[in-house]
N, C-alpha and C positions, 0 to 999 in steps of 0.2 A: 741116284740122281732122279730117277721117277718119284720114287715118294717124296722127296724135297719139292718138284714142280708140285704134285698132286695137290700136296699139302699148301705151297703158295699159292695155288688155283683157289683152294679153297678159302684162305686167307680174306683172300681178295676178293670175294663174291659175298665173303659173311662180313666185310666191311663198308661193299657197296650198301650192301642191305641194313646197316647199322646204322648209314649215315642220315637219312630222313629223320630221324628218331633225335638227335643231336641239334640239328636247322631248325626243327620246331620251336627250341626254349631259348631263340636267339634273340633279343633286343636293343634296338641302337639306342645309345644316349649321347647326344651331342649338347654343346652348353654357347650361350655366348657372352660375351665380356660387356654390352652395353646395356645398361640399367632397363629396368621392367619398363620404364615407358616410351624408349627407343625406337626410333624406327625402326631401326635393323633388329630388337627384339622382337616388333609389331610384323617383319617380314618372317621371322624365324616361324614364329605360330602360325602363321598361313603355309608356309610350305610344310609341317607339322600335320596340319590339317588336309592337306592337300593329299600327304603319300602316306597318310595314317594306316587305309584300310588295307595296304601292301605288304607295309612293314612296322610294324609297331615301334613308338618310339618316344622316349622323354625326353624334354626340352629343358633346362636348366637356365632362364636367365641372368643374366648377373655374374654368372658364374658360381652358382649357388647351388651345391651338392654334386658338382661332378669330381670326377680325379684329376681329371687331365683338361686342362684349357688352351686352345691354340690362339694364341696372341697374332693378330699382327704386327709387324714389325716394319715401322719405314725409315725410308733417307733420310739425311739431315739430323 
């Protein structure tokens, strides 16, 4: 049962240690669904610009080159 703990112990501190290494190569890509000259495009680029130098990130207008696209969806 010691060496089990030991070995978990150890697990878990060479995985705390792994994990900065992994967060470095991370970048968000969000896309929106209204044309290049939209406003709600013209907002996307600003906020874009705005949390660039935190977190790196591509924009995708139009919905042009992402995977996954979140629609909204309304009543009626």
């Amino acid at each position: 049962m010691r060496n089990f703990l030991k070995y978990l112990a150890a697990g878990t501190v060479a995985l705390q240690l792994a994990t900065p290494a992994f967060a470095a190569d991370m970048r968000l890509k969000f896309a929106g669904v209204f044309p290049v000259d939209h406003q709600g495009s013209k907002m996307m680029e600003q906020v874009k610009a705005d949390i660039e130098a935190d977190l790196p990130l591509n924009f995708h207008p139009a919905a042009t080159g992402a995977r996954f696209v979140f629609t909204p969806v309304g009543a009626g």
